[in-house]
C-alpha positions as CSV (number, residue, x, y, z in Angstrom):
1,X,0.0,0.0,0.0
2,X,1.1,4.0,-0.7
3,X,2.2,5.5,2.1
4,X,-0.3,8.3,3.7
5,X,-0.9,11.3,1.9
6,X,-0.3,14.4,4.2
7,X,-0.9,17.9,4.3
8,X,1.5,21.0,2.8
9,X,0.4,24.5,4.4
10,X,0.9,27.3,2.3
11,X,0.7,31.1,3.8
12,X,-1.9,33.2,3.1
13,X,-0.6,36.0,0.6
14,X,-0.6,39.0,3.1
15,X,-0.9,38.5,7.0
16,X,0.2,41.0,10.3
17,X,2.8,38.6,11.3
18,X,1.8,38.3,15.3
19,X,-1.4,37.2,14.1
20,X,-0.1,35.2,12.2
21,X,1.9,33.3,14.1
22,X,-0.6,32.8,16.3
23,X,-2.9,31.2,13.8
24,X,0.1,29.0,12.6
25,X,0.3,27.6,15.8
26,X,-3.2,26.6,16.1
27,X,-3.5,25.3,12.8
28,X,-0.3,22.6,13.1
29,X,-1.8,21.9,16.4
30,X,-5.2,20.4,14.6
31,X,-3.1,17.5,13.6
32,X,-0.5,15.9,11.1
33,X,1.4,18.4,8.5
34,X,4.6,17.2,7.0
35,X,5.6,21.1,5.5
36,X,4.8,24.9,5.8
37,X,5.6,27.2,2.6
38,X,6.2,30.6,3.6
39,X,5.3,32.5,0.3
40,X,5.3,36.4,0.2
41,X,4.8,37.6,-3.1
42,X,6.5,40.8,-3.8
43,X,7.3,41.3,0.1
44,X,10.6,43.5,0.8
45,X,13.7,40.6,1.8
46,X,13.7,41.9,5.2
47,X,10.2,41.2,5.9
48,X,10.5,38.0,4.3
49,X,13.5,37.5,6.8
50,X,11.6,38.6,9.8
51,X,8.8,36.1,9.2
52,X,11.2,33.1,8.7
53,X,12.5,34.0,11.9
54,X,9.5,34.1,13.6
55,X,6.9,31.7,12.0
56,X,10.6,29.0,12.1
57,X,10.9,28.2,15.2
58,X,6.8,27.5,15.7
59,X,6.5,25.3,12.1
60,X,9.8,23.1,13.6
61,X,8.5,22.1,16.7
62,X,5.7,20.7,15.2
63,X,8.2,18.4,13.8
64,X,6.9,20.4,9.8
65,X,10.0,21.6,7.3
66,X,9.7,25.5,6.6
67,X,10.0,26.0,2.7
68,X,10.4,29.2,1.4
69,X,8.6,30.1,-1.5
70,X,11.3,31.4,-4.6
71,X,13.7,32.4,-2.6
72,X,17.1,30.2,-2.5
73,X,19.2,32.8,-1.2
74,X,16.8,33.8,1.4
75,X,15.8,30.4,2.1
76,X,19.6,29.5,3.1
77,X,20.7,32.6,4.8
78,X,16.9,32.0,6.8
79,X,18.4,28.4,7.9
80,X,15.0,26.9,5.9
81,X,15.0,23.0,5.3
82,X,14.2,23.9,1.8
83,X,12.9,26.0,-0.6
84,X,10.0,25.8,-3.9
85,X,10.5,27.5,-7.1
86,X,8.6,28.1,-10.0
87,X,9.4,27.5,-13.5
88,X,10.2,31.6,-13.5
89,X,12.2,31.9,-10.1
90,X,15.5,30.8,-9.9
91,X,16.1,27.4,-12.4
92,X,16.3,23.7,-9.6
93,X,19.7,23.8,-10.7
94,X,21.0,27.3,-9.1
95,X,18.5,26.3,-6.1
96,X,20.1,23.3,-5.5
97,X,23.8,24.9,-5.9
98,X,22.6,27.4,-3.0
99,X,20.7,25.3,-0.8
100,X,22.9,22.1,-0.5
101,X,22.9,18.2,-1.4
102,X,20.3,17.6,1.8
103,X,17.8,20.8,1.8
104,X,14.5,19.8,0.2
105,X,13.9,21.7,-3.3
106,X,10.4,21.4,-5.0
107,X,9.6,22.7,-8.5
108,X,6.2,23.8,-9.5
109,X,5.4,21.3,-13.0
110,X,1.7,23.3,-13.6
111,X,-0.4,20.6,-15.6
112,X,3.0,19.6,-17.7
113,X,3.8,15.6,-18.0
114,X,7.2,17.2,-19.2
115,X,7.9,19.7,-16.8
116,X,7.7,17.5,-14.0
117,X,10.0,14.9,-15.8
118,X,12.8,17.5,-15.9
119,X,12.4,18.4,-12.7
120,X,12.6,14.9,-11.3
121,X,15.3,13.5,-13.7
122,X,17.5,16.7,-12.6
123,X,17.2,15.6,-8.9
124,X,13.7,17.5,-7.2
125,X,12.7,16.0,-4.0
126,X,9.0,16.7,-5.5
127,X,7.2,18.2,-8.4
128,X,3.7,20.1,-7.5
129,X,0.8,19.8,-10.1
130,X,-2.0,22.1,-10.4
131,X,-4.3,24.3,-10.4
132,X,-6.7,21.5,-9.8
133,X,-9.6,23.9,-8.5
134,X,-10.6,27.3,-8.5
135,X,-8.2,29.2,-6.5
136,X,-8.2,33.0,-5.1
137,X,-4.6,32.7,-3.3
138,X,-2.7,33.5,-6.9
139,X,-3.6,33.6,-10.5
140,X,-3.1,29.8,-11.7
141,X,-1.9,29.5,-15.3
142,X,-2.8,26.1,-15.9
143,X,-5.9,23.8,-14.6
144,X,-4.6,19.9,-13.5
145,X,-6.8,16.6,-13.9
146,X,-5.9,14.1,-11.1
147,X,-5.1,12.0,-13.9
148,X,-1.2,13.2,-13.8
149,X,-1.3,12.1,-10.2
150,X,-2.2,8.5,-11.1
151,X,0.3,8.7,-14.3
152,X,3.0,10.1,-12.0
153,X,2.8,7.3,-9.1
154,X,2.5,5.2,-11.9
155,X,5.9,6.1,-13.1
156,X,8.2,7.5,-11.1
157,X,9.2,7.3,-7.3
158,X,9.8,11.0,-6.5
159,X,6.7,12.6,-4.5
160,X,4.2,14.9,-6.3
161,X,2.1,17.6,-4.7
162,X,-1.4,18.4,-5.8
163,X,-1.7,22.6,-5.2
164,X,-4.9,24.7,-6.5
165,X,-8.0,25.8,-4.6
166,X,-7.8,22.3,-2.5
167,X,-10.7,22.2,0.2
168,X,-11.5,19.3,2.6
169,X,-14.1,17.8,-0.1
170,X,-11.7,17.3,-2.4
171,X,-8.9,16.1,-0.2
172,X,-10.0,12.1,-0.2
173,X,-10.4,11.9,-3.8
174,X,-6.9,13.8,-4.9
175,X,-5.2,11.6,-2.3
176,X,-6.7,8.6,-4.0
177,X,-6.0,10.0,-7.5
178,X,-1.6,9.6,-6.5
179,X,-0.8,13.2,-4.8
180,X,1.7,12.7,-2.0
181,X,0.9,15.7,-0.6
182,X,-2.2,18.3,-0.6
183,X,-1.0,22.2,-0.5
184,X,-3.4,24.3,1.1
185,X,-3.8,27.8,1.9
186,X,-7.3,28.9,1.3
187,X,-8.6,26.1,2.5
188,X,-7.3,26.1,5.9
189,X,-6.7,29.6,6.5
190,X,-10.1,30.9,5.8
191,X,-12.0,27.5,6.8
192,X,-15.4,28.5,8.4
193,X,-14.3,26.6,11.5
194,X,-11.2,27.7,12.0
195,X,-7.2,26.3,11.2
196,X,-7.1,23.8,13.6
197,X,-10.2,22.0,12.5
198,X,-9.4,22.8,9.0
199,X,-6.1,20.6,9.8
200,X,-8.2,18.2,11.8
201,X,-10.6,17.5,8.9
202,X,-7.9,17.3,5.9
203,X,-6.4,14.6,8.4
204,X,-9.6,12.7,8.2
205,X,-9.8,12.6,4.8
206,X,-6.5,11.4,4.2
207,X,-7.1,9.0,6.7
208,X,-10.1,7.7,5.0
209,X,-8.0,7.7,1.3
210,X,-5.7,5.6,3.0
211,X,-7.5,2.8,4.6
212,X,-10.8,2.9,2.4
């Protein structure tokens, strides 16, 4: 059997960073995350810094890695376990120069069968598909079918993320479909019931993928 699929948090796009640490906390308390993506869009470095240093510290001891979203150099001079770029941020190649042999570097594949094998054949740790739903968090170039998950685990060993407007209802049937991990935002942060049950719920459904 696959091992579990497990949840990726994603920041919101703009946050006051207190707050916002506070809400991190009591989202990663609601259960399971294996990852948090700080991603701030445009922010000034030294805020970017700032938050690293602050939201670090409260993602580790959850026993989560803190990725930084585009950033290699900040990502490494922040002490991150790894950072995610996009196919028009830095190329994996100059990532993976900055960040080291063991820091985790992710590359974002969009809907593209050969993206994702360039990424993986050029030594990713995982490739991230999507938009697979609506989202509001960025503007998503390209829509995803959960069919690349299945052809993906079908194929190759390295984990694949699904990332695009994911909600709890669509959790059970993307983990099903192959994705390793979900990436939320949205979906957690501005869950009717809060982050922690957010977290709580997305754990269900993975459960439920798992052993149904």
């Amino acid at each position: 059997m696959a091992e579990r699929a497990r949840l990726y948090l994603i920041s919101p796009p703009a946050f006051a960073l207190e707050d916002f640490a506070a809400e991190t906390a009591k989202a990663l308390s609601g259960g399971d995350v294996a990852s948090f993506q700080l991603r701030m869009k445009g922010a000034e470095d030294g805020a970017i810094l700032r938050a690293a240093e602050r939201l670090m510290p409260i993602v580790q001891s959850f026993d989560a890695a803190f990725i930084l979203n585009d950033r290699p150099d900040l990502a490494r001079r922040a002490g991150a376990d790894g950072v995610h770029v996009g196919q028009t941020d830095a190329p994996y190649a100059e990532a993976r120069k900055i960040m080291g042999a063991d820091a985790i570097v992710g590359v974002t594949c969009h809907n593209s069968r050969h993206l994702a094998m360039v990424a993986g054949e050029a030594g990713a740790d995982y490739v991230a598909f999507g938009a697979f739903h609506p989202t509001d968090t960025k503007a998503a170039p390209t829509r995803a079918e959960p069919e690349i998950l299945e052809w993906w685990q079908a194929n190759f060993t390295i984990a694949c993320v699904a990332i695009g407007g994911i909600k709890v209802e669509h959790a059970e049937a993307l983990a099903r479909a192959g994705a390793d991990f979900l990436a939320v935002a949205g979906g957690v942060w501005a869950h009717p019931e809060g982050p922690a049950e957010a977290v709580r719920l997305f754990n269900a459904a993975l459960d439920r993928a798992h052993t149904g």
